[in-house]
C-alpha positions in Angstrom: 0.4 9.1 -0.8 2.8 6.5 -2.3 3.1 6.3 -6.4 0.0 3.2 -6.5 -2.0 5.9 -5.1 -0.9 8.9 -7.6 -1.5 6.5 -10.8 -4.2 5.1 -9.5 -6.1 8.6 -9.5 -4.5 9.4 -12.6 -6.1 6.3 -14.4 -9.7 7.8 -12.8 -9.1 11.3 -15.3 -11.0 11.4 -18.3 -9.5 11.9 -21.7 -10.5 15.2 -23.2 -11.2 13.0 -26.4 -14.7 12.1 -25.0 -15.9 15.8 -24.9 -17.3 16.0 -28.3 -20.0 12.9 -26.9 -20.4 13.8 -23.5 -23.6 15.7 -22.5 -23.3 18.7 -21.2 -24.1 17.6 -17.3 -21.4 16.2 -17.4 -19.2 18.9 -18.1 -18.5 20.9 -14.8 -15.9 23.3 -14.0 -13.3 22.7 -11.2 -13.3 25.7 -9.2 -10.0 26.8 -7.9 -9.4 29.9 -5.6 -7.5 33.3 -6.6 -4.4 32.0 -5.5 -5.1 28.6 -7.9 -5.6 26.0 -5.6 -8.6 24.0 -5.4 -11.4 26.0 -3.7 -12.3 22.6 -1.9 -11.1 19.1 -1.3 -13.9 17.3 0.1 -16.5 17.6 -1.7 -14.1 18.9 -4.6 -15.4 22.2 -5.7 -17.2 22.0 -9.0 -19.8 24.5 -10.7 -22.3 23.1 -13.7 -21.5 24.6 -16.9 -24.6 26.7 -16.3 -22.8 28.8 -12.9 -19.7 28.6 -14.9 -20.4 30.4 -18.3 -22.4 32.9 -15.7 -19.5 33.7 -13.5 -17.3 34.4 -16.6 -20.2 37.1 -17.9 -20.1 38.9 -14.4 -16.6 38.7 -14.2 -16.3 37.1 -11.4 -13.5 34.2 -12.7 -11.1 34.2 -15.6 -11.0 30.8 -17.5 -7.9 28.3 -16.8 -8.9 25.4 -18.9 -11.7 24.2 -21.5 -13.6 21.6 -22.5 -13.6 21.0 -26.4 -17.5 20.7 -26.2 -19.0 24.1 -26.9 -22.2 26.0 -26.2 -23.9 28.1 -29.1 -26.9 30.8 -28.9 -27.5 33.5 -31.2 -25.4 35.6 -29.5 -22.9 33.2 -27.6 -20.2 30.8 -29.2 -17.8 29.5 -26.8 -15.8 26.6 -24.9 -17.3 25.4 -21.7 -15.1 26.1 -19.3 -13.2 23.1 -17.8 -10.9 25.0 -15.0 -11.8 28.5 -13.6 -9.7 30.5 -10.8 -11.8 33.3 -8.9 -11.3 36.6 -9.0 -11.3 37.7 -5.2 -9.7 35.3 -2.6 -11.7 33.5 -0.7 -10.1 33.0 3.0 -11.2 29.4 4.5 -12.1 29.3 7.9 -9.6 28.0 10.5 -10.9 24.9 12.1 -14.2 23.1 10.2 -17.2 22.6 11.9 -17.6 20.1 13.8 -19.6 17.5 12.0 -20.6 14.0 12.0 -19.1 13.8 8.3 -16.1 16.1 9.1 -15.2 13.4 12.0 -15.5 10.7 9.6 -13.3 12.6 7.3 -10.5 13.1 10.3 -10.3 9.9 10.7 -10.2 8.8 7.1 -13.8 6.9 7.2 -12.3 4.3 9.0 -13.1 2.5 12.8 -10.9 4.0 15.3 -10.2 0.8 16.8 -9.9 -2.0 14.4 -9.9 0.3 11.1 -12.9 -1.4 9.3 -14.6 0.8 7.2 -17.9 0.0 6.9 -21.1 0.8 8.8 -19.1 3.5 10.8 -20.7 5.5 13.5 -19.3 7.5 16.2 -18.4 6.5 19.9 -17.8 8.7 23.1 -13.9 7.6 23.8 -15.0 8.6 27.7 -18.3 7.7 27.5 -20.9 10.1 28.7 -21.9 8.3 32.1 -18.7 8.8 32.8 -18.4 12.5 31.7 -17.4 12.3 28.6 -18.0 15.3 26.1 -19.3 15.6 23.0 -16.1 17.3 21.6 -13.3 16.5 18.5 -11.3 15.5 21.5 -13.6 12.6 22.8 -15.4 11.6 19.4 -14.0 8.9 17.4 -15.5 7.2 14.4 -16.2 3.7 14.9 -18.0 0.5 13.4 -21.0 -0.7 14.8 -20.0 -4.1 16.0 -16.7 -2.2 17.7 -19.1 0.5 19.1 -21.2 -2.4 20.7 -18.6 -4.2 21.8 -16.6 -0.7 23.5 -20.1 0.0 25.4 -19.9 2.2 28.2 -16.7 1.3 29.3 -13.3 3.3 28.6 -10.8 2.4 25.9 -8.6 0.8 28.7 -11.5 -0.9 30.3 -12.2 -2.7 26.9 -9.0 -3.4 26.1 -9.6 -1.6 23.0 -6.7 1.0 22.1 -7.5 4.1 19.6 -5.5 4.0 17.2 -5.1 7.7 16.6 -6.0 9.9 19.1 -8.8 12.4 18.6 -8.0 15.6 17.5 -9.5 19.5 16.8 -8.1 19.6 13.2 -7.7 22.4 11.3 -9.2 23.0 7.9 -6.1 22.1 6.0 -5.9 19.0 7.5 -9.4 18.1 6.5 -8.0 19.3 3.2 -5.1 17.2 3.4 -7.4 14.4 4.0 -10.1 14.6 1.4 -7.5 14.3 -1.3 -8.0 11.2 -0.8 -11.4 10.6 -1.7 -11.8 11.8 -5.0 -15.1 12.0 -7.0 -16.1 10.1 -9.6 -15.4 12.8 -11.9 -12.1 14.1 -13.1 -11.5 15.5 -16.1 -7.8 15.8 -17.6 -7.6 19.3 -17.7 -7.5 19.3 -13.9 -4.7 17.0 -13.5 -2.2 19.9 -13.2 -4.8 21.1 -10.4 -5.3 18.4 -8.1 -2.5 16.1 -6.8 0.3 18.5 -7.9 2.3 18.3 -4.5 2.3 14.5 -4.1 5.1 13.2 -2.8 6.4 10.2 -5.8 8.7 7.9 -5.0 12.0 7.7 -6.5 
């Protein structure tokens, strides 16, 4: 990512000064793993308060962050937590499973062939008449009026190159990847979580 991006997902993080009138819904925790990275990229992993507060009472996270909205019962008077890290490592699978989204994802929800990235589909790259499988290595996303176009034919025959070619990625590519495509939600106190090993220009 270049600097435009980094600032641009900075300017997306709210200020921690809008707790106090947020409701709580709108107060999730960011979920990291035991070693403090993000659990999950795409979709970025996030509790409600609710599985938050709960997790802390089982002892099953330790509390990075808070918001400086809190929650009060009879017998409870606390921060809702903003950042929590698990207490047992979760080990990610390998390679993803292979997915209509997590193709979409590879290949950055764009068209493999002219890059548009809107009413995307998928396309056999050797199309099935002609043997083609349904594998990472042969599926592509693609548009619909490129997919119509394509056909049956091959990428040669169309005189439509791929512009990457298909790949089995691993998970930390999809990783990579969803970074992104943030949500809609980002709180400050998760800046120093997310983004930390971008690349900024000098």
């Amino acid at each position: 990512m270049y600097q435009a991006d980094l600032m641009e997902h900075a300017a997306r993080f709210r200020p921690a000064q809008q707790d106090p009138t947020s409701n709580l819904s709108a107060c999730p925790a960011l979920v990291l793993n035991a070693d403090y990275t993000p659990l999950a990229y795409y979709p970025l992993s996030v509790w409600p308060w609710q599985t938050a507060i709960k997790a802390v009472f089982l002892d099953r996270v330790d509390i990075v962050a808070s918001y400086d909205r809190k929650v009060h019962s009879p017998s409870l008077d606390m921060k809702i937590p903003s950042v929590i890290a698990l207490r047992q490592y979760v080990k990610h699978s390998e390679f993803p499973a292979f997915t209509r989204f997590n193709v979409f994802l590879r290949d950055r929800f764009q068209c493999q062939y002219c890059g548009n990235p809107q009413q995307l589909t998928f396309d056999h790259v050797i199309p099935r008449r002609l043997g083609g499988k349904t594998t990472w290595e042969n599926i592509i996303t693609a548009c619909a009026p490129c997919n119509m176009k394509k056909g049956g034919r091959t990428p040669k025959q169309a005189a439509m190159p791929v512009r990457r070619a298909p790949i089995r990625p691993t998970s930390w590519q999809l990783q990579q990847h969803g970074k992104r495509f943030p949500p809609n939600y980002l709180h400050e106190t998760w800046r120093d979580w997310l983004y930390w090993d971008i690349e900024l220009e000098a």
